[in-house]
N, C-alpha and C positions, 0 to 999 in steps of 0.2 A: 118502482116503475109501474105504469097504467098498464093494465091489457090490455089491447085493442083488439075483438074478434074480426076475425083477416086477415091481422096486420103484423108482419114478422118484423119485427124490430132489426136491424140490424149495426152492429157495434161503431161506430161514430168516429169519426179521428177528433183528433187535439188539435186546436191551429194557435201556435202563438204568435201574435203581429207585430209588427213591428210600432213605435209606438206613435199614436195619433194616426193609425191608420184608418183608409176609408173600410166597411164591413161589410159584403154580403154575405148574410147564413148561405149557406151551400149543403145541397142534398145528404153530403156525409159528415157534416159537422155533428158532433158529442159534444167539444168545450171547445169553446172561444176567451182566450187570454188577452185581455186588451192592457193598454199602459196609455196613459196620458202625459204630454210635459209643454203644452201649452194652453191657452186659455178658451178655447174653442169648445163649444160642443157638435158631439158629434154623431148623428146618428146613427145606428145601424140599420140599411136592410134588409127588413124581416120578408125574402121571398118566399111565396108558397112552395113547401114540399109535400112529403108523402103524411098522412094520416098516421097518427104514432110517435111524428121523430119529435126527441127532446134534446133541448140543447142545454146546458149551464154556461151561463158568461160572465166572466170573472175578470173583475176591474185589478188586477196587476200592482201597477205603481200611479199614481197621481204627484205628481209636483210643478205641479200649479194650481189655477183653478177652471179646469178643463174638466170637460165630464161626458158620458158616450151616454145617448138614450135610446129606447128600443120602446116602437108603437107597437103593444098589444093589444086588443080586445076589450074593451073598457078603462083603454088610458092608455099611459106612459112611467116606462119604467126609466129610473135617471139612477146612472153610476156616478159619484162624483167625488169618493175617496175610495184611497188603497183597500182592498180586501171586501168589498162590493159587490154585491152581486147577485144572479137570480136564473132560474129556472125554468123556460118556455118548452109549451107541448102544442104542437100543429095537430090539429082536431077534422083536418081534412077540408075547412074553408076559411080557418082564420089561427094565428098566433095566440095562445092564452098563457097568462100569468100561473106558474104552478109554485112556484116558493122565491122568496127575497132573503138575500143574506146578508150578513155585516151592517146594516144599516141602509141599502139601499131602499128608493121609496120608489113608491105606486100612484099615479093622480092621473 
């Protein structure tokens, strides 16, 4: 994890949603668990919080061909199978891409 001079990080909760839900990041989001089972995409949310916080969001279950996308800072991140997923850090004026997992893409 980043230092940020300032900025105390503070420990994040888990939110697992229910699935095809709507998303907004929220201040004490850590991990966001998402699940898809329709054909929709869906975006996430991405409200400004505090300078420092990082979130991981982890695409769950896919069965269909549904997928959740998150507008960062030079694009768009798209989950659109099982075990998907990526890494955002708020920089104090905008969302940025810090790592991609499972196959998930960046455009």
């Amino acid at each position: 994890m980043a230092i940020i001079e300032g900025v105390n990080p503070r420990p994040g909760a888990v939110r697992v949603l229910a699935a095809n839900a709507a998303v907004t990041l929220a201040r004490d989001d850590g991990a966001l668990i998402l699940s898809s089972t329709n054909a929709s995409v869906k975006p996430v949310t991405m409200t400004g919080t505090q300078a420092g916080h990082m979130v991981t969001v982890c695409l769950r279950t896919l069965s269909s061909t549904g997928s959740y996308t998150l507008a960062v800072s030079g694009g768009t991140v798209t989950l659109d199978a099982a075990g998907e997923g990526c890494v955002v850090a708020y920089d104090g004026s905008a969302w940025q891409l810090a790592a991609l997992t499972g196959g998930a893409t960046f455009a």
